[in-house]
C-alpha positions as CSV (number, residue, x, y, z in Angstrom):
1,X,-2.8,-22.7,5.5
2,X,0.7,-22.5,5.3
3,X,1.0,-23.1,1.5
4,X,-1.1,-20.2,1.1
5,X,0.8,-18.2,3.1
6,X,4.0,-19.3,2.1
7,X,3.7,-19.0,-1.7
8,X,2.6,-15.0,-2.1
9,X,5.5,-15.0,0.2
10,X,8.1,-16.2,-1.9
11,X,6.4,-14.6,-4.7
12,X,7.2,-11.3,-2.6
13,X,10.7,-12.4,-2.1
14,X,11.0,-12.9,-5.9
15,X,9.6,-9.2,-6.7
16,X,11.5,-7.3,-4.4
17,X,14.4,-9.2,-5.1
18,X,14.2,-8.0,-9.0
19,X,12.8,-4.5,-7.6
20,X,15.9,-3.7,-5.8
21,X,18.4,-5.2,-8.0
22,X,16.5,-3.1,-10.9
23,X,16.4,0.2,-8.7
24,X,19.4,-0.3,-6.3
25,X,18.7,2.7,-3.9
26,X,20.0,2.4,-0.4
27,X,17.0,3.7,1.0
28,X,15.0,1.4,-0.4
29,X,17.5,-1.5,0.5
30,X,17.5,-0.2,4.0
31,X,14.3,-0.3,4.4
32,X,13.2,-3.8,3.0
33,X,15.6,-5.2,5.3
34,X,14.3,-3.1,8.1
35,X,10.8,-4.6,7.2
36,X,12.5,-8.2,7.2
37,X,14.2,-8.0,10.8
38,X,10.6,-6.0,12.0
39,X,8.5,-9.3,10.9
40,X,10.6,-12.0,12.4
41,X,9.3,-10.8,15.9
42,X,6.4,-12.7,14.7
43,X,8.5,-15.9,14.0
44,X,9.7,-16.6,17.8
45,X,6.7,-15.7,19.5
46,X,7.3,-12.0,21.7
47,X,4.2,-11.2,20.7
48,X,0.9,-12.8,21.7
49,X,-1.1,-14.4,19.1
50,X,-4.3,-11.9,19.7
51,X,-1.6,-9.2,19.0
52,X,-0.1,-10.7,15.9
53,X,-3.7,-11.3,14.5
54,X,-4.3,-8.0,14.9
55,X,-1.2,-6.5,13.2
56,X,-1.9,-9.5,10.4
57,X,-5.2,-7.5,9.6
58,X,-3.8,-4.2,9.8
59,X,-1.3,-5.2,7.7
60,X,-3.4,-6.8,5.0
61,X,-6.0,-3.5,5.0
62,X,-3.0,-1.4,4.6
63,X,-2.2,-3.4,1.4
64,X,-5.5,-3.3,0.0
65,X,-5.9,0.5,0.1
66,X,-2.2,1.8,-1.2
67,X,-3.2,1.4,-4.6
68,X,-6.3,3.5,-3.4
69,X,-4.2,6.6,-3.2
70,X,-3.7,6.4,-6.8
71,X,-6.7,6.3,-7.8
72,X,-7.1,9.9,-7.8
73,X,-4.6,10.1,-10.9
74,X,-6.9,6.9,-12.8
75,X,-9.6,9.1,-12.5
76,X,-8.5,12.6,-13.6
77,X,-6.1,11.2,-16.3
78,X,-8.7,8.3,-17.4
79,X,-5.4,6.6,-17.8
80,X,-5.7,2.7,-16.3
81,X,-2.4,1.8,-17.2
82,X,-1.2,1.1,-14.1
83,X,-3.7,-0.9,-13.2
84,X,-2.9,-4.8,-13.7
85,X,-6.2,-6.2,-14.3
86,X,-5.3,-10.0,-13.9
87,X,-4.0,-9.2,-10.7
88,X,-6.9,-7.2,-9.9
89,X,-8.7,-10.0,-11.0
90,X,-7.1,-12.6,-8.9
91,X,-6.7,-10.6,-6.0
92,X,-10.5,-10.0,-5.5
93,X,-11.0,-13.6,-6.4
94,X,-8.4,-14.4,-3.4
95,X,-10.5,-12.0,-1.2
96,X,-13.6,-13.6,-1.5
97,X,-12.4,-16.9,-0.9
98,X,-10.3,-15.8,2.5
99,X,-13.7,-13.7,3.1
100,X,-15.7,-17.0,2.7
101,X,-13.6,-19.3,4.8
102,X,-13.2,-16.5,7.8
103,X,-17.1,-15.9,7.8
104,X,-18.0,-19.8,7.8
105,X,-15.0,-20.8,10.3
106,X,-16.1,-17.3,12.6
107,X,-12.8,-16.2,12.9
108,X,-12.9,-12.5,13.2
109,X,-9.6,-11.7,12.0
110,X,-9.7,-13.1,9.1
111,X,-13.2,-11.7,8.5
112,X,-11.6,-8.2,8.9
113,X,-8.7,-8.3,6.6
């Protein structure tokens, strides 16, 4: 469990890395640091695990449907280069996997993100 966890999270750490030394704005800056400082609450344990489960699937919803909200654009334009199909590809792979283990160990937060 925590190798999967941990590798798309160094894979993260890699992107934004080249993502904010690419577009060095300070707002941006400000506020992946502000999203680093908000998640180590989880890491010395304020919150209660039910809680943190809870904000895991939220979380993992909310980034499943932001490229949604472009979808709009891929549709009038009929323009699906923004679109990374491997990654598409993988991700739903990766879903249905996660999907599978959650609904065979019963674990309803995982069956929800």
């Amino acid at each position: 469990m925590a190798i999967i966890s941990v590798f798309p999270l160094v894979i993260a750490i890699i992107l934004s890395t080249i993502y904010l030394s690419v577009k060095p704005q300070s707002h941006l800056i400000q506020q992946f640091f502000g999203t680093v400082l908000i998640s180590q609450i989880f890491n010395f344990d304020l919150l209660p695990m039910s809680m943190c489960g809870t904000l895991g699937s939220l979380s993992s919803i909310s980034l499943n449907m932001i490229p949604m909200m472009y979808m709009q654009d891929v549709i009038d334009t009929k323009d699906v280069s923004g679109i990374n199909l491997p990654l598409s590809i993988v991700s739903v792979v990766n879903y249905w996997i996660w999907f599978s283990y959650a609904a065979i160990m019963r674990d309803p937060f995982m069956t929800v993100s």
